[in-house]
N, C-alpha and C positions, 0 to 999 in steps of 0.2 A: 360620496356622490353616487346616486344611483341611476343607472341608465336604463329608460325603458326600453323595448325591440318588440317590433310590429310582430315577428314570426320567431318559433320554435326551430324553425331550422335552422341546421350547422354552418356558423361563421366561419369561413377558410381563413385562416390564419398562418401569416409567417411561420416557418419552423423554427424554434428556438435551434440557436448554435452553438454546441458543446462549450464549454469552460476549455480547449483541448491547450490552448497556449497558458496556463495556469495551471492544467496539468503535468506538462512540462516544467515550469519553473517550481513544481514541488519538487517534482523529482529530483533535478538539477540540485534544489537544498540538501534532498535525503543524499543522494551520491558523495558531497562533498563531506556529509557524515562520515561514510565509508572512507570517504580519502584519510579521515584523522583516524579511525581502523585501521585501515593500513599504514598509517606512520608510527601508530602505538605496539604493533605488531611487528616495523622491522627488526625489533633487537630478536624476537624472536624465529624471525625468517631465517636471519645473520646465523642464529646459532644453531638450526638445526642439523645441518650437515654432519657439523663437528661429534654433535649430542648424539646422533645416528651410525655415523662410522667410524667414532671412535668406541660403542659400546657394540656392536654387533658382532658374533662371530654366529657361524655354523657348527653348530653340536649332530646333523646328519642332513639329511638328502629335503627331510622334512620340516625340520622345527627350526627357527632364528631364537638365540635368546641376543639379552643385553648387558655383553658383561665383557670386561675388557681383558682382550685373548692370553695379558700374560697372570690373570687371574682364576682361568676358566680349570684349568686342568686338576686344582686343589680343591674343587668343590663339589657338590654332589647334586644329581639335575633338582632335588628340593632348594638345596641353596641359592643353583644358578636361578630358579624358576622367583623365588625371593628377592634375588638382586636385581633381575631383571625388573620388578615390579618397584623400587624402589631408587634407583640410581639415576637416571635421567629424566623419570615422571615429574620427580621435585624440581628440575630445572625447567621442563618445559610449565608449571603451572603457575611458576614464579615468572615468568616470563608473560605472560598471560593474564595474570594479577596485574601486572604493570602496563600493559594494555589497559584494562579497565580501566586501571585509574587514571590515565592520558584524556579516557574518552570523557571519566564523568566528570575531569577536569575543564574541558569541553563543552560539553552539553550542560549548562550552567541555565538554571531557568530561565534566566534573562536572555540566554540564544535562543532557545526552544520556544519561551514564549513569544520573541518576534519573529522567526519564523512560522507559526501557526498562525499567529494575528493576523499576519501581514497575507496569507493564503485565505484564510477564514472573509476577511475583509474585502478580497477581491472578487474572492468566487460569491459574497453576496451581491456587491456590485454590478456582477456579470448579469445574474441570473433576473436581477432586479431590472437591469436595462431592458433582457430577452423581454420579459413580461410587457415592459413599457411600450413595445415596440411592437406589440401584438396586440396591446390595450387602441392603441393609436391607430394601428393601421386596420382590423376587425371591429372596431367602434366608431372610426372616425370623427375620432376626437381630438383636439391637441394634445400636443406633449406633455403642455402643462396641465388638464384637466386630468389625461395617464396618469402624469406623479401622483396626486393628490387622492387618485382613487385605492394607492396601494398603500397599504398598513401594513407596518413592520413590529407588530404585537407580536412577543414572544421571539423575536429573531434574535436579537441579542442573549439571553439566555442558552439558543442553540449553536450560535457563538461557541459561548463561553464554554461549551461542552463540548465542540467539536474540539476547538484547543486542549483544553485537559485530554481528553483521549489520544486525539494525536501528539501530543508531550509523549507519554505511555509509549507508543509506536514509533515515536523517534528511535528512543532511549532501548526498548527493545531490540531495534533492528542493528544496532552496534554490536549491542551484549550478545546478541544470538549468531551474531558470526564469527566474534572472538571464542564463544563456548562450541561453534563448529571448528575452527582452526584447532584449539585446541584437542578436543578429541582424534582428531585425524591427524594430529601427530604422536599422541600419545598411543593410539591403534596402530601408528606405522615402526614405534621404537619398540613394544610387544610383538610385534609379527615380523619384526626383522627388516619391514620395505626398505629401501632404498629411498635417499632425498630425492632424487631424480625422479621417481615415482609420486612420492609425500606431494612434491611441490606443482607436477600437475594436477591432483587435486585440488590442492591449495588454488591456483588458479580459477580451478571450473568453481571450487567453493563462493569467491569471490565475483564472476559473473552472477551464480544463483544471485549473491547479495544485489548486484545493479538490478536485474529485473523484478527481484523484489521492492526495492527502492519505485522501481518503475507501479509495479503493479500497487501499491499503496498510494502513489499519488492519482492513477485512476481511478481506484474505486473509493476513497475516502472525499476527493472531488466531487463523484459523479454523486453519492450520497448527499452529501451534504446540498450541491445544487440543485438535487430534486427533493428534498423535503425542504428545502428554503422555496422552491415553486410552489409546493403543494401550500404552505403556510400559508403564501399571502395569496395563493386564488381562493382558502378559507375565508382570511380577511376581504375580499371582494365579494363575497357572498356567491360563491361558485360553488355550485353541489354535486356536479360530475364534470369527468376529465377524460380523454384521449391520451390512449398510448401509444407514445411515437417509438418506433424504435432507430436507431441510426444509418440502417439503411445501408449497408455493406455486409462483407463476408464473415464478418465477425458477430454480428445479430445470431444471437440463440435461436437455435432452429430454421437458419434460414436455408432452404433449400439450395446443395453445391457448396454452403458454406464452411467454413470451417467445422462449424458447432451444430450440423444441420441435425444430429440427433440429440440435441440436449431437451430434458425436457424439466422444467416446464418452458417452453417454447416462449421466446420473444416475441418473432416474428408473428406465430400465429394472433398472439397481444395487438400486432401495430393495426393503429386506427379504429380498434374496440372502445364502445364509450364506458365507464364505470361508476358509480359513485363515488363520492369523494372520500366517502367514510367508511370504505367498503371495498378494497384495493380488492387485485388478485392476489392470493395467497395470504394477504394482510402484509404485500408489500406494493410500496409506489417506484414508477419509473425510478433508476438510479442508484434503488436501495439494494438489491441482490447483489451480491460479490462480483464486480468489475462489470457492473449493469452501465451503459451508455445511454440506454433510453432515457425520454423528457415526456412529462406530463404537460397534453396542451387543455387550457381550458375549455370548457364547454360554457362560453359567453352568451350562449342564448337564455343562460339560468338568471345572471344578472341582472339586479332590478329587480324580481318578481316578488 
């Protein structure tokens, strides 16, 4: 359906509103990942103590090895430096093996792929309304003339590929915190730490993982619902676009802001028109790592 417009000037348009409650409920899937990490990890939590203070003595003022005190006095510091490498390593990575295999017992493609779908599916939804809603109210048109003007050529294919990736990204985000627990306790039974020590890292290691969890469902979102924009303002025959940026202290570059020196600047981006096929830096709103901004169309191209 093509729509002719008296004039080249700029149609004010609704501002598209973030995916942010889908960003959310990604997240909310990745965390409950970590929850089955941390159940596959308690046998190992359980036994660190024991693996810790029943292999450590003090050999002097400086060095911890791991070797059990009524063994130490018959050896020689190559022996103890030996045993210490070998004695409780093999319990903690057996322990850690069995973690993994909890998780991939878990992460079964059939979870992972209805978790992505079911995200994949929404956030096109979403972003399909934003558009309608802007088609509708800067064209004044009905709702139903909106739907019919948007083509959905090629979306499903970017689907299908955001899920495979993020499958990838689940599955990652497990395995990369059981192979962080694991080192940082096999670094704590070498260097002699204490559990009491080991286990608040183990904690901070574990928030890293939520805010990871976090940060993956904002910027894999915000991707995906801005080149799902840009797509079908192609399909619309839209040739340049407006970059919005989200308009708080968190916008790159925004002056005061958190990010006020990053560059290349957001902020300085918002409400710049560009080509469509011609991004800044060859990327569109949403695409840069944990990018919030939305591409608005330049509706006065449609038609022509």
């Amino acid at each position: 359906m093509a729509v002719k417009l008296k004039s080249r000037s700029r149609l004010r348009l609704p501002r598209a509103l973030p995916p942010t409650q889908i960003e959310r409920e990604y997240a909310s899937d990745l965390m409950k990942i970590l929850d089955v990490v941390q159940y596959g990890l308690k046998p190992l939590f359980d036994a660190l103590p024991g693996v810790l203070d029943d292999h450590a003595i003090r050999v002097d003022s400086h060095f911890m090895v791991s070797v059990p005190p009524t063994h130490a006095k018959t050896l020689t510091a190559a022996e103890i430096l030996s045993y210490r490498m070998d004695a409780g390593p093999g319990k903690i990575s057996e322990l850690a093996d069995r973690a993994r295999a909890i998780l991939s017992r878990a992460l079964t493609p059939g979870r992972t792929g209805a978790i992505v779908d079911k995200i994949a599916e929404k956030t096109s939804k979403h972003a399909k309304a934003q558009l309608k809603k802007q088609l509708t109210l800067g064209l004044k048109i009905s709702p139903v003339s909106a739907t019919a003007m948007i083509k959905d050529k090629d979306v499903d294919k970017r689907l299908e590929a955001f899920a495979a990736e993020n499958a990838q990204l689940i599955k990652g985000l497990g395995e990369d915190v059981i192979s962080q627990i694991e080192k940082l306790s096999l670094q704590a039974l070498t260097s002699g730490e204490s559990a009491k020590s080991l286990a608040k890292k183990l904690v901070k290691r574990f928030d890293v993982g939520d805010s990871r969890a976090k940060f993956i469902a904002r910027d894999q979102i915000g991707k995906l619902n801005g080149q799902l924009q840009i797509m079908r303002h192609k399909g619309l025959g839209v040739t340049h676009f407006y970059w919005m940026d989200s308009g708080d202290e968190r916008v790159r570059g925004m002056p005061g802001g958190r990010y006020q020196n990053a560059i290349p600047s957001h902020h300085a981006r918002n409400d710049k028109r560009y080509p469509i096929d011609s991004p800044p830096d060859g990327e569109y709103p949403g695409e840069p790592a944990g990018c919030r901004c939305n591409p608005e169309p330049d509706l006065s191209t449609v038609g022509e």
